[in-house]
C-alpha beads as a LAMMPS data file, in Angstrom:
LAMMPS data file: protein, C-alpha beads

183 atoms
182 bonds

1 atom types
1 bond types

-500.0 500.0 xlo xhi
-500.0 500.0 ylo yhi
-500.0 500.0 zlo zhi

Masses

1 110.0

Atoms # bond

1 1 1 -327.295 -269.240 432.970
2 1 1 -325.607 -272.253 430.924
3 1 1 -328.125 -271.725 428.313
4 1 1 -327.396 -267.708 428.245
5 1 1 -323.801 -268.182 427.569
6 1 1 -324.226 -270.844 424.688
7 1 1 -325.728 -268.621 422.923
8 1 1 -323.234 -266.204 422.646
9 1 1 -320.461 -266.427 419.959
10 1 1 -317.708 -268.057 421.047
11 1 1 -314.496 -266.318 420.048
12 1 1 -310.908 -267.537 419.354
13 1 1 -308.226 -265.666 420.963
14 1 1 -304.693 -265.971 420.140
15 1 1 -301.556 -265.584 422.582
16 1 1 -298.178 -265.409 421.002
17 1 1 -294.772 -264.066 420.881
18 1 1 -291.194 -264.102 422.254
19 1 1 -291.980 -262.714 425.787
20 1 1 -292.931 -264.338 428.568
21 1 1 -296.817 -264.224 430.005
22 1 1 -299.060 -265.993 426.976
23 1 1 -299.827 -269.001 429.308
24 1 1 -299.940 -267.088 431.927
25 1 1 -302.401 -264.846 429.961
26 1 1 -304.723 -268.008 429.078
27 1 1 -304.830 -268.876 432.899
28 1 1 -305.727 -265.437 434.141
29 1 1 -308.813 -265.948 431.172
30 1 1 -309.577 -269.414 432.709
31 1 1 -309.437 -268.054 436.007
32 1 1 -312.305 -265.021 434.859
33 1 1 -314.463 -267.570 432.775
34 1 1 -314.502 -270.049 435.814
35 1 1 -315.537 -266.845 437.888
36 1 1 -318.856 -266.281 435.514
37 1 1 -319.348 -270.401 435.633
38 1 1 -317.975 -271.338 432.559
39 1 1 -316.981 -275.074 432.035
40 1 1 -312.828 -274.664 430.980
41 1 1 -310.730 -277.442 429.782
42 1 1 -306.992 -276.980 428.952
43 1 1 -304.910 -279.161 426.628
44 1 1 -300.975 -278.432 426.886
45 1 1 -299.466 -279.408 423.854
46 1 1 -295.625 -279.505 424.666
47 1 1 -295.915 -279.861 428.155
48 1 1 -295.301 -283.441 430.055
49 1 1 -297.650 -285.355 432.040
50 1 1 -294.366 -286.437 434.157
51 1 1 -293.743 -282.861 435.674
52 1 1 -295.890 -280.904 438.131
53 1 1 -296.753 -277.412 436.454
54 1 1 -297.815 -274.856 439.403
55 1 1 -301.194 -273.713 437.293
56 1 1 -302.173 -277.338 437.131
57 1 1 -302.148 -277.782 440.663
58 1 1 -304.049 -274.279 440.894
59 1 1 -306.946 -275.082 438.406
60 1 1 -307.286 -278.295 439.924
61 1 1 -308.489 -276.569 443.261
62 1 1 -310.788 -274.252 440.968
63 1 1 -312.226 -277.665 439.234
64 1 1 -310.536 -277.208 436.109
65 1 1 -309.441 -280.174 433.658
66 1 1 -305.529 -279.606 433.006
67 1 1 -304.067 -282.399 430.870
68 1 1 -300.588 -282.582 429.725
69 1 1 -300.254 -284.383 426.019
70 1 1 -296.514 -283.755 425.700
71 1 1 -293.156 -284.721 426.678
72 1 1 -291.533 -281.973 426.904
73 1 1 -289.224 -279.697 424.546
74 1 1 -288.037 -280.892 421.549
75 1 1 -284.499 -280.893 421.980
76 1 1 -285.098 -283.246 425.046
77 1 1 -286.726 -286.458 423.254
78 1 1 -286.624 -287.828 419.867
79 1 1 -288.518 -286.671 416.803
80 1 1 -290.623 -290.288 416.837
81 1 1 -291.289 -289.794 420.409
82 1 1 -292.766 -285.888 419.487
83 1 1 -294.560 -287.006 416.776
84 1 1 -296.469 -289.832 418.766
85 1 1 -297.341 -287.605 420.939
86 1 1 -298.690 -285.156 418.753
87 1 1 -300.225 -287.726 416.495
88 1 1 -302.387 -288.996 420.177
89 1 1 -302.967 -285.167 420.798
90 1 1 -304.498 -283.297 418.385
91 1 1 -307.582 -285.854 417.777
92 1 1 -307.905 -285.680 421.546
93 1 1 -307.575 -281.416 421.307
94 1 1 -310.711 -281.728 418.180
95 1 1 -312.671 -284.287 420.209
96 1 1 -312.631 -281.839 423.297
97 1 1 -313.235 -278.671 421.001
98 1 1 -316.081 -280.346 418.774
99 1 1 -317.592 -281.748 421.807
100 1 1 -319.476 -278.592 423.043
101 1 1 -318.911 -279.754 426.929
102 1 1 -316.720 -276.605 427.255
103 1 1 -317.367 -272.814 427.316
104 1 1 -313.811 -272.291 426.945
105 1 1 -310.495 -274.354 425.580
106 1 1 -307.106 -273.826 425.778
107 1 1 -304.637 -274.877 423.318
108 1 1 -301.554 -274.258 425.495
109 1 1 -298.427 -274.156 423.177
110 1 1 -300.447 -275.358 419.964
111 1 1 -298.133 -272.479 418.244
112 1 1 -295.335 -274.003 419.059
113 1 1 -296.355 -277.418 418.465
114 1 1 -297.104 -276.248 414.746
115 1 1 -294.041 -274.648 414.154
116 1 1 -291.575 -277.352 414.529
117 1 1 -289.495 -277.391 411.873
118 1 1 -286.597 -279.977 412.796
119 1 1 -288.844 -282.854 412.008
120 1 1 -292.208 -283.491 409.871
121 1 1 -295.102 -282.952 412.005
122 1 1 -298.148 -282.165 409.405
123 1 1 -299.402 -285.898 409.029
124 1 1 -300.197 -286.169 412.667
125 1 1 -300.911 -282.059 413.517
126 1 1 -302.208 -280.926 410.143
127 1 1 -302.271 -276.921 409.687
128 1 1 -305.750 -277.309 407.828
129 1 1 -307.223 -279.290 410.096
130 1 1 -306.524 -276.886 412.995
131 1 1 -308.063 -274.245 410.593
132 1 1 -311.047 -276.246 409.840
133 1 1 -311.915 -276.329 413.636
134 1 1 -311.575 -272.998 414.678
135 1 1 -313.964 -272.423 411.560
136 1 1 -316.288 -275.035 412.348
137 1 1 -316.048 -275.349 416.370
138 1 1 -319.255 -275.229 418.227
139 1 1 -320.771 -271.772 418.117
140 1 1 -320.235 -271.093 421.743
141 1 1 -317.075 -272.569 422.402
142 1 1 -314.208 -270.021 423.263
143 1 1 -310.901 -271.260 422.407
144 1 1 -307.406 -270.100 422.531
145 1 1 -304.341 -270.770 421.348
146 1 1 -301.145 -270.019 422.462
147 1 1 -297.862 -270.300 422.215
148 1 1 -294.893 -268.461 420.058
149 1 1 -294.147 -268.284 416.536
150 1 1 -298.163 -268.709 415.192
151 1 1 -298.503 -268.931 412.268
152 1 1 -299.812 -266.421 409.690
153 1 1 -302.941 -268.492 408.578
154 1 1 -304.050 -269.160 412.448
155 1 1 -303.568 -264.855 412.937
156 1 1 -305.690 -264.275 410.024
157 1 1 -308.971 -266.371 410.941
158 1 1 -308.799 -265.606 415.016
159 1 1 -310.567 -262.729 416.329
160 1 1 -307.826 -261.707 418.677
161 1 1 -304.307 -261.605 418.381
162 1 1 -301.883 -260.546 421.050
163 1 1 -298.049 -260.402 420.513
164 1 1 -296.322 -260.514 424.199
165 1 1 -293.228 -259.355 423.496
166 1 1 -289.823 -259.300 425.817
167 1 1 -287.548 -256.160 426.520
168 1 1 -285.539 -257.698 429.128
169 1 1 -285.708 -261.218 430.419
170 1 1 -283.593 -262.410 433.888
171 1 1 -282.591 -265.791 431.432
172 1 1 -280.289 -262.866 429.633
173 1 1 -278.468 -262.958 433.406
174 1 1 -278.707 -266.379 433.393
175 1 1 -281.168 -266.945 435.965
176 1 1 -283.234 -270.431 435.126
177 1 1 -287.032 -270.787 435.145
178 1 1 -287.873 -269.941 438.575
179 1 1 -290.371 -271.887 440.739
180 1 1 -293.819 -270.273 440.545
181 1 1 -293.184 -267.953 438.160
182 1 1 -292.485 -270.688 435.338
183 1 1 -293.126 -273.592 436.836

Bonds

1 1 1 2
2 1 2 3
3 1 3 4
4 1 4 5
5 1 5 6
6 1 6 7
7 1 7 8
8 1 8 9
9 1 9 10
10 1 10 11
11 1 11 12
12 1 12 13
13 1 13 14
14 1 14 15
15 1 15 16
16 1 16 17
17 1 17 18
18 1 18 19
19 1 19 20
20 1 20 21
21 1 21 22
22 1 22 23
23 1 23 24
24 1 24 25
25 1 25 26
26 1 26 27
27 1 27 28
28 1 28 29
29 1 29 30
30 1 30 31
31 1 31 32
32 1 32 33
33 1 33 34
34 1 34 35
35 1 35 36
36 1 36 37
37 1 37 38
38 1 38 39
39 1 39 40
40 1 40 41
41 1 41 42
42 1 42 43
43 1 43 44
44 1 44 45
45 1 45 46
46 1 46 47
47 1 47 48
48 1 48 49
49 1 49 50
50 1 50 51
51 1 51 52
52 1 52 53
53 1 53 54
54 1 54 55
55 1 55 56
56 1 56 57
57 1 57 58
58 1 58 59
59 1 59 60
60 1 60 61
61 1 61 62
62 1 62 63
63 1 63 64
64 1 64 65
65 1 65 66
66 1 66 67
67 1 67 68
68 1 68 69
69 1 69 70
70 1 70 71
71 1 71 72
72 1 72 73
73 1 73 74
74 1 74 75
75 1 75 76
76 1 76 77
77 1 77 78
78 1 78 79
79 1 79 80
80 1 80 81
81 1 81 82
82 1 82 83
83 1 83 84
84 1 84 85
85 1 85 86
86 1 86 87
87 1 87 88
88 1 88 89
89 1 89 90
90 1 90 91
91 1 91 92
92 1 92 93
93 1 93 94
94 1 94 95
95 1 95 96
96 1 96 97
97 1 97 98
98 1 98 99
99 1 99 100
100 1 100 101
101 1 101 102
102 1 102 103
103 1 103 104
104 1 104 105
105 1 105 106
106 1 106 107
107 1 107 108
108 1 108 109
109 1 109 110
110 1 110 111
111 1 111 112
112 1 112 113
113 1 113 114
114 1 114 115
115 1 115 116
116 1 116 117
117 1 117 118
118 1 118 119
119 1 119 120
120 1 120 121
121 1 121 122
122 1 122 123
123 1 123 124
124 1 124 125
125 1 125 126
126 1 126 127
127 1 127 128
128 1 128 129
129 1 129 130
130 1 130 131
131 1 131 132
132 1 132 133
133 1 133 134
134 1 134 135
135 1 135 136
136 1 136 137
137 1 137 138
138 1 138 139
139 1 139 140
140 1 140 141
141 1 141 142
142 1 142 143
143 1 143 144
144 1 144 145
145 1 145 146
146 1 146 147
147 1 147 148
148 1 148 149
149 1 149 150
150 1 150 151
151 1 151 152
152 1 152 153
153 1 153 154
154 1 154 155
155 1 155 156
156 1 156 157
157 1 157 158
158 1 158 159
159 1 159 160
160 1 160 161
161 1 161 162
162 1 162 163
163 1 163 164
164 1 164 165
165 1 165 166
166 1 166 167
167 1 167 168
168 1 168 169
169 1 169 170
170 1 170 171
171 1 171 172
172 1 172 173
173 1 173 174
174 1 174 175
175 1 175 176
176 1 176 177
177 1 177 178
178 1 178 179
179 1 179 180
180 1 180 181
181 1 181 182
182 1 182 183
């Protein structure tokens, strides 16, 4: 069965947009590629490893690698502190991609990640270096990438792009991120 799906083409699926639902659209993947006995690792770029995130705690149950490689938004921490983390992330995110151990990788919040613009981040999360692996990743890996805001040059080489889009959000009423549905 392993050998059956490595031969297929891996694709490269892209979640992004202002609306809420693109993680939760790479989980509900993860949870259908686990279901056919894929091997799924998930790298979440802004995300830190100092919170408890509800869909880590699921995929753990379902034997599924979760790591957190950020610290959080980046209005919260300094741009040093971002860009550290970024600079230990994204040869971690290659090494796991390049690797071939996985069927299928998730780039949670890559998008975002990329489109900082308050500080330099292109010496330690280069733009052509994330093209160059979804070009050159392992024929059968799967990978995705979400996160809003991707750019125009990640759209163009992926072989699916979905916009999630909001028409009405409760944060408009002022209700915070609610347990279980965000977090």
């Amino acid at each position: 069965m392993v050998q059956e799906r490595r031969k297929q083409q891996g694709l490269t699926l892209v979640y992004t947009g202002d609306g809420k639902g693109k993680t939760t659209a790479a989980i509900g993947l993860t949870v259908r590629a686990v279901g056919q006995g894929f091997n799924v690792k998930i790298l979440q770029f802004i995300k830190s490893p100092r919170r408890s995130y509800g869909e880590q705690i699921a995929l753990e149950k379902l034997g599924v690698e979760t790591e957190q490689l950020g610290i959080g938004f980046t209005w919260t921490k300094t741009p040093e502190e971002h860009r550290e983390a970024l600079r230990k992330a994204w040869p971690k995110a290659k090494e796991t991609v390049m690797s071939g151990e996985y069927d299928l990788v998730v780039l949670d919040e890559l998008n975002n990640a990329l489109a900082i613009g308050k500080f330099p981040i292109d010496d330690v999360l280069p733009l052509e270096e994330v093209k160059d692996l979804i070009k050159n990743k392992p024929e059968h890996v799967h990978l995705v990438i979400t996160g809003r805001n991707a750019k125009q040059e990640i759209k163009d080489i992926a072989d699916l792009v979905s916009v999630v889009d909001v028409e009405k959000h409760y944060y408009d009423r002022g209700i915070p991120a609610v347990k279980g549905i965000e977090l």
